[in-house]
N, C-alpha and C positions, 0 to 999 in steps of 0.2 A: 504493500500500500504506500502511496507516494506520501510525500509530507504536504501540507497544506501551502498555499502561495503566500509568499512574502513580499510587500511594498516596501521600497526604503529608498531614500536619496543618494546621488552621488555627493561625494565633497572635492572640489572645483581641486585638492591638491594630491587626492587618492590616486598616487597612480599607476597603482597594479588593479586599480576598480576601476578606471579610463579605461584601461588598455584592455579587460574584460569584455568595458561599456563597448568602443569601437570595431572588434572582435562583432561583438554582436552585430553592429550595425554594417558593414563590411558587411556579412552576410546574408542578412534582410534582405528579401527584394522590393520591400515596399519604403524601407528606409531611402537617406537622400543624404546629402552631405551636411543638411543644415541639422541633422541629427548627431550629429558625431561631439566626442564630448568636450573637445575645444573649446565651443562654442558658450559653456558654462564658465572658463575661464576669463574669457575678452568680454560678455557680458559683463562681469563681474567687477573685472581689473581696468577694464576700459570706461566702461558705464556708470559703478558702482550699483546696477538693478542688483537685486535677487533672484537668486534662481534656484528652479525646482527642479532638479533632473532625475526623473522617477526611473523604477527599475522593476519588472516583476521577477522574482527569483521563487526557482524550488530545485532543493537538495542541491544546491551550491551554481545551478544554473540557469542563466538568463535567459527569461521566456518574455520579456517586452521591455520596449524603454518609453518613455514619453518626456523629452526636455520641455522644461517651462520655463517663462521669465515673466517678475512684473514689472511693470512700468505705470510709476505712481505722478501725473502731473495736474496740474492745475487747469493748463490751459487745453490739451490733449485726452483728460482723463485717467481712469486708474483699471488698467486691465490687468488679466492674467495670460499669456499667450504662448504657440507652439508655432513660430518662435520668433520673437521682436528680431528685426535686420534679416533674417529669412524669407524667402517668397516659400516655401516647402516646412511642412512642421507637422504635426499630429503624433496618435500615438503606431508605433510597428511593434506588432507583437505577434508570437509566433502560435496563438489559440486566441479565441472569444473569450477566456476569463482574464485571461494576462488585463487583454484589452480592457475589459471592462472596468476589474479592480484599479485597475491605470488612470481613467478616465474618474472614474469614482472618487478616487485621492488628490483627483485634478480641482473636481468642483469644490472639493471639499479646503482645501487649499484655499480657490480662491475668494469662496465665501467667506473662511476663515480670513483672508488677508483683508474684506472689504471692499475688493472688486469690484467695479459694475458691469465687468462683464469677463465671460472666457473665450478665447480664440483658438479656434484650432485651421492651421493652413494646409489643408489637405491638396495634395500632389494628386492621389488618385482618387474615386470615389467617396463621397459623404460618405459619413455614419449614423448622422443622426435626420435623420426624414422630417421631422417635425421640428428643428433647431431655425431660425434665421438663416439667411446665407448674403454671402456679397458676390456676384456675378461681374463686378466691375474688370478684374481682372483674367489674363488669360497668357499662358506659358507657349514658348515655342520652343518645339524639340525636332527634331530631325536626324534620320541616319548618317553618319557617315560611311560613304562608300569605301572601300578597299583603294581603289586609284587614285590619283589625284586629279589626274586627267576629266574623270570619269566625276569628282567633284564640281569642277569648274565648268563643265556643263550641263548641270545639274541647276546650276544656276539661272534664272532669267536671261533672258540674251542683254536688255536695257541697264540692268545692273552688273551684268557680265562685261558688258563695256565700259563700266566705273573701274573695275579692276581690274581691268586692260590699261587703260587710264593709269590708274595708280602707278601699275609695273613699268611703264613706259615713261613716268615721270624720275623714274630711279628712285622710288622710295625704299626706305630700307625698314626693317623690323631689328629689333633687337629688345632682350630678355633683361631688365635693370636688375641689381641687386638689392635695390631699395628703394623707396615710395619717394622719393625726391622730385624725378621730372614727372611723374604720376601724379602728385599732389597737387601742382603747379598749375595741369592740367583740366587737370578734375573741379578744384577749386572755382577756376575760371569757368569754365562747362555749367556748372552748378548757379554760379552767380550771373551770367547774361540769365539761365531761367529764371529767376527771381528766388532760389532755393537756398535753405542754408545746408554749409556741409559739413560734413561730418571730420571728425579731429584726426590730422596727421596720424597722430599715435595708431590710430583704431587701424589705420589699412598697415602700419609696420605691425601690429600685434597677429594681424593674417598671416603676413609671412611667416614671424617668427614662430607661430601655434602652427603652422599647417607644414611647414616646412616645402618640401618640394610637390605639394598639393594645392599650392597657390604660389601664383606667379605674373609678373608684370609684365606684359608684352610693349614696346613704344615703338612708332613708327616716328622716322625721320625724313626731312627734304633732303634733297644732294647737298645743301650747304651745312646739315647736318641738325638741323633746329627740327626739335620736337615739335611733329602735328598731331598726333593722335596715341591715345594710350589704352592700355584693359586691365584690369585687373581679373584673372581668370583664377577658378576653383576646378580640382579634377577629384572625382570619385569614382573609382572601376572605370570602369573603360567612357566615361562622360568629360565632356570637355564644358563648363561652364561660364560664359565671359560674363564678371556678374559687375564691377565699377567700370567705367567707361567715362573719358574726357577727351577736348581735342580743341584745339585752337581756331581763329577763327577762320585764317588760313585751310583749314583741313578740307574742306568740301570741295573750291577749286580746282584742288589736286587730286581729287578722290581718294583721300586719307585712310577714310574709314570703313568704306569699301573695302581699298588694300589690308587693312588693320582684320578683320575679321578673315578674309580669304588666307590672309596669311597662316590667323590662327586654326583656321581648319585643315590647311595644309601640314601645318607640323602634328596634330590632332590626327590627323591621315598615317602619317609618317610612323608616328607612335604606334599603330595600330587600334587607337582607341573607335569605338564603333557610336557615340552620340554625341551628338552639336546641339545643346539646349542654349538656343539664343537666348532665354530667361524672361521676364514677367513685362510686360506692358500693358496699360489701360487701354483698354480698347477706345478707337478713335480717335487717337495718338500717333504725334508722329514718328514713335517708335515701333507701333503695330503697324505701322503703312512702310516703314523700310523693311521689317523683319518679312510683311508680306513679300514684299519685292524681291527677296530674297527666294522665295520658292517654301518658303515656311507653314503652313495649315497654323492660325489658331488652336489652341486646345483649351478651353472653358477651366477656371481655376474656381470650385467654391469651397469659398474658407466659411467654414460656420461659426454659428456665436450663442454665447447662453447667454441668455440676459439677467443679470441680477436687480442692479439700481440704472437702468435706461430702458428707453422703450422705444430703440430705432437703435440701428446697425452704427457706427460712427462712422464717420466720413473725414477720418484726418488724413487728406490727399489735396494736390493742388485742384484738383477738380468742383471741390468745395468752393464755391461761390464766398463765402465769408471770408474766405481767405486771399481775396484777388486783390483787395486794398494792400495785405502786408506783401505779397510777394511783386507788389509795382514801387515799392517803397526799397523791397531787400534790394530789387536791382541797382538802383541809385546810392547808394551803400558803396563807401571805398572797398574796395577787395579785402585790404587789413582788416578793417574793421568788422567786415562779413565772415571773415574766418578765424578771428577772438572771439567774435559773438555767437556764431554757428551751434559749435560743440555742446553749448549752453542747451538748444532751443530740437535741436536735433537728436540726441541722445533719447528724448521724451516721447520722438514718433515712433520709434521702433518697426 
């Protein structure tokens, strides 16, 4: 007779209980990278949130995880979620009780914290039928073929000539060892949109936690000046570009065109088999490139329990109440946007 299931958390510096945790998730087919238990640390050490990183165990082995984190703010709210700075989160668990007991310790949590609500960002199929849902967003994933060849025409032909373009401009790629011209990049990307960004620190604590599972891609002009940058996450054989900047120079040249083919080309090279261009709101002009690309939408619903609200929150630029501050951020010296950023941005999650 087996022993009965056990909930417990991980702690952010356990780590022969990481290295279990990621064992596990490595294995999961329904896990993703934003599951991995890194992600408890730079939460944590970056953020300063709390985090829940649940575990079901019986007789010494891991039968589900489910990471959590809150984020407590004034002007954003006070959730509980799977998992703040993730587009992918829920719980993976390898039975329906793992699951459930998981989800159970979740509400339980976050009621206990005072929440007004719980998120969970499900990659594959809801679980709960009856919960809220947000359909705003929606993920693009794609095979990568075997050739590279056999990539690049894979492509639309109107975009396929961007990166023709690119390659005929002599742009070059190359792999940084630090978030330096990435930041620089990005920073600037983030403030013509009128967005705040998120702190220096947070994309070196990527590197440093993920080690060679993230990595900085930057494209250059022939004169050798940075136009466009990525910051990309790889999990089993997935290639995921998930930060992105680029100057304003980068379109002229077809930058970013180049920037992505490139990275599907080493991606190829690798052997690795998926190109998850990653999450945009639909009707965006990020869903209308990725289209262009040859990409299918895939519907993202993240569900919600509701405790103290009685509507889905909408802390996204799409939010109407927020087009006063994001016409105000852009007129913001850069400095000034990226002292004040880290503040204002930690709280979206």
């Amino acid at each position: 007779m087996s022993s009965p299931l056990r909930i417990a958390r991980l702690a952010a510096q356990d780590k022969a209980l990481s290295a279990r945790w990621d064992e596990f998730v490595f294995a999961h087919p329904q896990s993703t990278f934003f599951h991995r238990s890194g992600w408890l640390r730079i939460i944590e050490s970056v953020f300063g949130h709390r985090g829940f990183f649940l575990y079901a165990e019986r007789d010494g082995v891991i039968e589900g995880v489910l990471p959590l984190a809150e984020v407590k703010s004034r002007l954003f709210g006070h959730s509980v979620s799977s998992l703040p700075f993730g587009v992918y989160g829920g719980v993976a668990a390898l039975n329906d009780e793992a699951a459930a007991a998981l989800e159970a310790e979740a509400e339980k949590i976050a009621r206990g914290q005072g929440a007004e609500h719980l998120e969970y960002r499900n990659l594959g199929p809801t679980r709960h039928a009856d919960w809220p849902r947000q359909d705003l967003y929606v993920t693009f994933r794609k095979e990568i073929l075997p050739d590279e060849e056999a990539n690049m025409l894979a492509i639309p032909r109107k975009q396929r000539a961007m990166v023709r373009k690119g390659i005929k401009n002599e742009l070059k790629a190359e792999i940084d060892a630090n978030v330096d011209r990435f930041f620089d990049l990005y920073a600037d990307n983030v403030h013509r949109h009128g967005t705040p960004a998120m702190p220096k620190k947070y994309f070196q604590a990527l590197l440093d936690e993920f080690g060679a599972d993230a990595e900085v891609l930057t494209v250059t002009g022939p004169d050798g000046k940075p136009l466009s940058t990525v910051l990309t996450f790889y999990f089993r054989d997935e290639c995921l570009p998930y930060y992105a900047g680029d100057d304003e120079a980068a379109r002229d040249l077809a930058a970013n065109d180049f920037k992505y083919w490139e990275l599907m080309r080493r991606a190829c090279a690798r052997g690795l088999k998926v190109f998850d261009y990653g999450r945009s709101k639909q009707g965006t002009g990020p869903y209308a490139f990725k289209k262009n690309w040859g990409f299918e939408p895939q519907p993202l619903s993240y569900e919600y329990r509701l405790f103290k609200r009685d509507a889905i929150p909408q802390n996204n630029p799409n939010n109407p109440k927020y087009q006063l501050m994001i016409k105000a951020w852009r007129k913001l010296p850069i400095g000034v946007a990226n002292w004040l950023g880290p503040f204002i941005v930690k709280n979206l999650g």
